[in-house]
N, C-alpha and C positions, 0 to 999 in steps of 0.2 A: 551716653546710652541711657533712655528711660530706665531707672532704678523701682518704680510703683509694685507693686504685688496685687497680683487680680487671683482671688479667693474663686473657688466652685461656686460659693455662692452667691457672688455677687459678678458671673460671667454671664449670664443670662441664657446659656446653655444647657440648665437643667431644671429636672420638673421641680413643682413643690415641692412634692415627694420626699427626693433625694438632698433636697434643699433644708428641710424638717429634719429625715434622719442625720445629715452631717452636723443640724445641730442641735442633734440629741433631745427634741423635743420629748416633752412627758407624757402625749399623747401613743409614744410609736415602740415604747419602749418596751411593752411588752412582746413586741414583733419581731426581737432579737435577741442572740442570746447575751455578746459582751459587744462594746462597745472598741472599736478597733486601737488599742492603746497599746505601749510598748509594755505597759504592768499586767495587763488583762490576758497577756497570753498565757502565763503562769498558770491562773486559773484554768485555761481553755488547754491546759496542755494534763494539768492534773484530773480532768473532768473525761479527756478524749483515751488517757491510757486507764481508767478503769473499766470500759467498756466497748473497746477496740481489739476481738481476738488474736491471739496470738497464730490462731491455723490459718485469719485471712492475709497476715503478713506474707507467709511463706506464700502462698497460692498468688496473691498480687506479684510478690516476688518471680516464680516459675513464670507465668505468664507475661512479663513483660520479658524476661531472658529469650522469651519465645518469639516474643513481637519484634528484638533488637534484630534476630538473626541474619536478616536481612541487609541488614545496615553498618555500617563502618560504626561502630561505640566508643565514644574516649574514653579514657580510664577514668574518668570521673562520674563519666555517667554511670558506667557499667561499677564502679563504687558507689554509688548511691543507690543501684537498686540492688546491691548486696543490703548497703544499711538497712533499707525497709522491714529486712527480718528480724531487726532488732529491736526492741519495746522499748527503746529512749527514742526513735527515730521516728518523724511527722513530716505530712506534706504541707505546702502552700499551691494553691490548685487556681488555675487560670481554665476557662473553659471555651472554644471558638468553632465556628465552623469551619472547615476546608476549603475556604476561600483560596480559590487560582492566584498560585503567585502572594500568597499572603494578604492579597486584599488590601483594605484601607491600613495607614500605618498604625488605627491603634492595636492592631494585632500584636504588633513588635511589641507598643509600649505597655500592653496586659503581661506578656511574657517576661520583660526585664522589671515591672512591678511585682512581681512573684518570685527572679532571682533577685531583686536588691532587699526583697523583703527577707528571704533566708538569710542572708547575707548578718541583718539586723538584729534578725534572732539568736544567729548563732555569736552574735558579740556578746550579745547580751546574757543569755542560757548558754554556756558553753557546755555544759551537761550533754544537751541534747543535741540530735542530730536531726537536719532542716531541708527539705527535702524539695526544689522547685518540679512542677508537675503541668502538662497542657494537656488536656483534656481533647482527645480531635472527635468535633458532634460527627462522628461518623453516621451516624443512625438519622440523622435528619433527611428531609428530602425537597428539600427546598432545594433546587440545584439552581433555578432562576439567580438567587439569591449569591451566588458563590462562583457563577462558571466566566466569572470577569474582574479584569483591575485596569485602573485607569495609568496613561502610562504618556506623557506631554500633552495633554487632555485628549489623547485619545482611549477609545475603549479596546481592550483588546479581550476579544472574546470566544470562547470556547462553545460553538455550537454544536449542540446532541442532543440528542430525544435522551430522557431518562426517568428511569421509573425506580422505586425501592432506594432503599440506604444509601446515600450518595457514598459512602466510604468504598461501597463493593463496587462502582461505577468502573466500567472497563476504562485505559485512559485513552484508546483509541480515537484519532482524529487530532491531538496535541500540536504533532510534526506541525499542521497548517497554522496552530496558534505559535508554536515558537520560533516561525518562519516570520510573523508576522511582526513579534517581538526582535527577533535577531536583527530585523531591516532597519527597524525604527531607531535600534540602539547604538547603530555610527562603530566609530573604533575608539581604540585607547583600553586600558588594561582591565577598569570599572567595566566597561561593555564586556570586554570579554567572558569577567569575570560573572557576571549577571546570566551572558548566553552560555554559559558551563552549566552554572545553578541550576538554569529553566531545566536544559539537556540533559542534563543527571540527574534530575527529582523525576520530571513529569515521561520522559520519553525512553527511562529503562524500567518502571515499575510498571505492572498492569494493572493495579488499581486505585484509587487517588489516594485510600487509606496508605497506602505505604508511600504513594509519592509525595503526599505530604508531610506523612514522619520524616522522610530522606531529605526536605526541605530545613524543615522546622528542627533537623538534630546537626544540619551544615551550619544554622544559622548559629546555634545554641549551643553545640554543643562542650566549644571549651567552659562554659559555665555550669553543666552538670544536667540540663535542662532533661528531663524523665518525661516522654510521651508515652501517652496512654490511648490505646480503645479499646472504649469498654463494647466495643460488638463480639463478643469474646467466652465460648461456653461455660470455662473453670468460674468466670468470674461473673457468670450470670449464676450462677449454680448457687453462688451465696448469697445471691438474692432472690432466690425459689420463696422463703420463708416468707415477705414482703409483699414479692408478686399475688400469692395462693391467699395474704390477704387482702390484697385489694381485688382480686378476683373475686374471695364469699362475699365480702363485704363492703367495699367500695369508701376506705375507711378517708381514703386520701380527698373523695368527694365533699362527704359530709367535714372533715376537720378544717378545708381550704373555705367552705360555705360559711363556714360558722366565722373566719376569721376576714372576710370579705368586707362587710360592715364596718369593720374597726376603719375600713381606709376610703369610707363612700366619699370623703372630701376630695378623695385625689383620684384621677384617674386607671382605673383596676385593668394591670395591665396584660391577667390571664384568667379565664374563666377556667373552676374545670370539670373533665368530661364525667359520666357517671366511673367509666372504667379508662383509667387514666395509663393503657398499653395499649400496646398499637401489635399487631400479628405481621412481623415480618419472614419474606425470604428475597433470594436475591434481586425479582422482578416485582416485588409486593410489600406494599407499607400503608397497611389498612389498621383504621379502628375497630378496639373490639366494641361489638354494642349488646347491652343483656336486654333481651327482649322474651316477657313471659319463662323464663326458667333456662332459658337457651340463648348460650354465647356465638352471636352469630362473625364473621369477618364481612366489613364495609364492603360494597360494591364486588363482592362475590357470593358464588354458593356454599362455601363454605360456614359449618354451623356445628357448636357441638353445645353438649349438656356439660352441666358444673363438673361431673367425675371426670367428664371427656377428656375438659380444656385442663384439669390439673393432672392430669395423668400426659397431657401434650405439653405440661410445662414443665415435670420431674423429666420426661423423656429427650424433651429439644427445647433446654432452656433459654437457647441462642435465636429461637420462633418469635421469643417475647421480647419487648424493644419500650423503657420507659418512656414517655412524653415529657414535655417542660415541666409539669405538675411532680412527677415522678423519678426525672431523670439526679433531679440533687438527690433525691437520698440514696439512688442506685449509690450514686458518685461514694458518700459519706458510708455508707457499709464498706463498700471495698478498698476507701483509702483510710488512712491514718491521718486525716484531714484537721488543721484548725483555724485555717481562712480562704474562705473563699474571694479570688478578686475577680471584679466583672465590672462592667459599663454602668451608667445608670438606669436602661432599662430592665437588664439584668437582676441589679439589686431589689426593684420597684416588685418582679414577682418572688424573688426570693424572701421577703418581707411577708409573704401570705403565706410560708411556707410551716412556719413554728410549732404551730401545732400539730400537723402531720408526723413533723420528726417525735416530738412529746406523745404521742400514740404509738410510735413504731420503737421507742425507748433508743431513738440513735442520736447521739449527740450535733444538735446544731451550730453549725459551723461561725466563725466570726465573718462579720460580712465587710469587704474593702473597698470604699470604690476605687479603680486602678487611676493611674497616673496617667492627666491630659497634660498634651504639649504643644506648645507653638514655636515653629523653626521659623527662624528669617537669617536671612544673610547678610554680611557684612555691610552689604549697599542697603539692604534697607534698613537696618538702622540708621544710616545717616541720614537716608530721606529723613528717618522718623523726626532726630534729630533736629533736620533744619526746618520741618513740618511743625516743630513743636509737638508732638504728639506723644503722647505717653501711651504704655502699654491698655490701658483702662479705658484707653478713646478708642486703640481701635476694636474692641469687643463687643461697644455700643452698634444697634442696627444703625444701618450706612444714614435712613433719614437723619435719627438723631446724630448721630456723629455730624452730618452736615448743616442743620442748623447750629449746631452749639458752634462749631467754626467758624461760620456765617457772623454770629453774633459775636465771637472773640475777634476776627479779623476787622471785622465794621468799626468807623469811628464814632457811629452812633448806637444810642440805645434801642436795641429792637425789642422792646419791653414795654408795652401800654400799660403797664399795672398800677403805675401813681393815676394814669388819666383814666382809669377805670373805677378806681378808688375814690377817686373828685367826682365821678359822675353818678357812682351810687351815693356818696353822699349830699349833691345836690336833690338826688331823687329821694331820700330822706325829709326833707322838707316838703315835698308835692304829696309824700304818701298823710303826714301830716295835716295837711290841706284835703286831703281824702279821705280823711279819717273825721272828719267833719260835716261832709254832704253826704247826698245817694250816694250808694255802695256801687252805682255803673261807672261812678267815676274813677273808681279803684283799679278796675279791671283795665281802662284806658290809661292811668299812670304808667301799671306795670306791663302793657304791651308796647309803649314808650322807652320806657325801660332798656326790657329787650333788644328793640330796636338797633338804640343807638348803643350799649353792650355787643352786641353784634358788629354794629357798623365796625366799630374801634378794632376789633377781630380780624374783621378784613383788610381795613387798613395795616394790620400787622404784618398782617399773612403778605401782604405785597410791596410792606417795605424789606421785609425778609427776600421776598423774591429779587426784587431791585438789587438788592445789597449782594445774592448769589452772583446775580450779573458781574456785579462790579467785580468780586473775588471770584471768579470762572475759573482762571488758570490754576490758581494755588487750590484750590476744592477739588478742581478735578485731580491734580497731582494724590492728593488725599484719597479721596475714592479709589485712584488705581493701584496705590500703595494697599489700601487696607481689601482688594478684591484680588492681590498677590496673596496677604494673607490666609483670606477666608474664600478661596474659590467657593463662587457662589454662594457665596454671602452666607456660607456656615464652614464650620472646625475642619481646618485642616486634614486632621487627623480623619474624616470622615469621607474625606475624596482622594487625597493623594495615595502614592505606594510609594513603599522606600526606595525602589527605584527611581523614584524623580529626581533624588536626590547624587545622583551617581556623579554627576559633572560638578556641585558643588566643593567636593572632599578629596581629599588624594587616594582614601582607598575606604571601601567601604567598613571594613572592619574596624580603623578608626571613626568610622560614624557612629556604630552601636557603641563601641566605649564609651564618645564621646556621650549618650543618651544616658548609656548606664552610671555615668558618675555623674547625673545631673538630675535622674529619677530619685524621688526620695518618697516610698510609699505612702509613711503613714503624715504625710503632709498635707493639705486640705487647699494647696494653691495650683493653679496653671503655673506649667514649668517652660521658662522661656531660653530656648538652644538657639545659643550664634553660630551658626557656620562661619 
């Protein structure tokens, strides 16, 4: 079995960006607070309990007792969000959208990077109590985004018109998607056990916000897993103070603008708005925009003056809904938070985020990137095996992966570089000889040059072609191995659902185990699972 280690950074799936922060470059450092280490939490845990109230413990507490009611609770969970009322107890916060069916698998693997990280903490701090938390973007409304998962490469898709906070979305029209999923998924216990899941989250809840807690607490919940939405009045209500000031003063505008520049090298991967709320209600998810003295609502008539719209946010604090700009430090008021894990583009806008929190005086959170993974099965490793292939070839894009093979299987050398190196330094000598007469003769040297520099080029290019010829079978073998891997030629993790996996394992609940004793958060490699 390839034994290599293929690092984030050098997978070629992630930006500069994230590439700079995992290695702590001196440029970025001021863009966070600690650095995600097993000592660093210490600090992040002494810094979060002197300015973490003790009245929003109890209130996060109440309202999520409110939010379970619905739901079957294990004794773990339902102990865990006892602990939150107690001032040694903190979260580890994953945050994702309500993606149908859990969506692509890194959902799973954000989740179980968040329980194996309490896990770590609590070896570690046995003092304290560790708290895993998912975060459901209720409030988003990108439902494009989220009303599909890919399922033996098919799409299986939930069509509906929908307007406002996907969380309040009726789940009307399911029954035809889980009819759709039921067919596809055949017999044997794994199926069964899938067409139960779908049946019991999506087609007894009325709205996706509870059908996907009843999801994400079956998947979760012998491990303790605390779902949260924050679409939730008590728990907007402590963040009136926040809101009413990005309301007078637009404080989240100016502090992200100022901190924009620091990253003009890398791609900025959220601008933001002057007033960073949005005015919802069930059918409505509009920007506020201040226009002349008056806080108008996007593509309605709706419009109020500064007294208006803060006396409509003391009154119906559940109207007000933060945007990506705004939605972490919702998150870090109401939780007892001291790392946040997220994706890489995740991290790339939380990175802008620093000084917003250093204005609003709420402590910023440690930033994780979660754990990537690449599953293969028994058979393919042995391909890989007799492929010769190691983990680090097949990450490379399919062209380079195919030349470097090309040229390892070839008995010849597909490298012009000595004949390239002879030929400029015969051209060495003519420039010599030009350096002696008119200067028009220079110009004729070096378009000679060129030339045959070129020519040798193509000659390459077509003894590389020739040489695919001759290894065609074993190349192709290679490509459809490494296009098992990377369906379409990117991260696994990016297009599968763990469902694909149901026929690989004898039950699925040994699949998660299997994932969770091979997730190791604060690691910095692609984590490779044999089925």
């Amino acid at each position: 079995m390839p034994n290599d280690c293929v690092t984030y950074q050098n997978s070629g799936y992630f930006s500069k960006l994230i590439v700079d922060y995992l290695d702590q470059k001196a440029e970025l450092k001021t863009l966070y607070n600690r650095f995600p280490t097993i000592e660093n939490f210490q600090l992040q845990i002494e810094e979060k309990n002197k300015n973490f109230p003790i009245e929003n413990r109890k209130v996060l507490a109440q309202v999520l007792q409110n939010q379970y009611q619905t739901i079957e609770i294990s004794e773990i969970t339902s102990a865990n969000i006892e602990l939150l009322k107690k001032s040694n107890t903190f979260t580890i916060t994953t945050g994702h959208q309500l993606n149908l069916f859990t969506g692509p698998l890194y959902f799973i693997y954000k989740i179980i990077s968040v329980i194996n990280l309490t896990k770590e903490l609590k070896n570690t701090y046995p003092q304290y109590n560790f708290v895993p938390v998912y975060w459901m973007a209720t409030e988003d409304h990108d439902f494009d985004e989220i009303n599909f998962f890919s399922f033996k490469n098919k799409k299986i898709q939930w069509k509906k018109e929908s307007k406002g906070p996907v969380g309040r979305l009726n789940t009307a029209g399911l029954e035809a998607v889980f009819e759709q999923f039921s067919n596809e998924l055949g017999l044997g216990n794994n199926a069964n056990y899938l067409r139960e899941l779908f049946e019991k989250s999506y087609l007894k809840y009325d709205n996706l916000a509870d059908a996907t807690r009843c999801l994400a607490n079956d998947l979760f919940k012998k491990e303790g897993l605390v779902i949260i939405d924050g679409d939730d009045s008590e728990l907007k209500k402590l963040f009136i103070p926040y809101a009413k000031n990005e309301l007078s003063y637009q404080t989240s505008f100016k502090k992200v603008n100022e901190t924009i520049p620091l990253l003009e090298k890398y791609n900025i991967q959220v601008n933001p708005r002057e007033i960073n709320l949005f005015y919802i209600q069930d059918n409505l998810r509009e920007r506020i925009i201040l226009e002349n003295g008056n806080y108008k609502i996007n593509n309605t008539s709706l419009s109020f003056s500064e007294s208006e719209i803060l006396t409509e946010l003391e009154n119906n604090p559940k109207n007000f809904s933060p945007n990506v700009i705004l939605r972490p430090l919702y998150q870090e008021v109401i939780l007892p938070n001291l790392c946040y894990i997220g994706g890489g583009g995740e991290l790339a806008y939380w990175l802008e985020l620093k000084s917003n929190f250093e204005a609003n005086q709420i402590t910023f959170p440690i930033l994780l990137l979660r754990n990537s993974v690449l599953i293969a099965t028994k058979k393919q490793v042995e391909k890989m095996e007799k492929l010769k292939l190691k983990w680090a070839d097949v990450f490379k894009t399919q062209q380079t992966l195919v030349q470097e093979k090309t040229k390892a299987l070839s008995e010849l050398t597909i490298d012009f570089k000595e004949q390239k190196e002879f030929l400029i330094n015969q051209f060495k000598t003519l420039y010599d000889i030009a350096n002696q007469t008119d200067k028009s003769f220079i110009g004729a040297v070096k378009a000679q040059e060129a030339k045959q520099l070129k020519g040798l080029d193509n000659l390459e290019k077509k003894l590389l072609k020739a040489e695919k010829r001759i290894h065609a079978e074993k190349l192709e073998r290679i490509i459809q191995l490494q296009n098992e891997l990377f369906p379409n030629q990117t991260l696994q993790e990016r297009k599968l659902n763990f469902a694909d996996f149901y026929n690989e394992i004898n039950n699925l609940e040994a699949f998660f185990l299997l994932l969770s004793t091979h997730l190791q958060p604060l690691t910095q490699n692609f984590t490779t699972v044999i089925l």
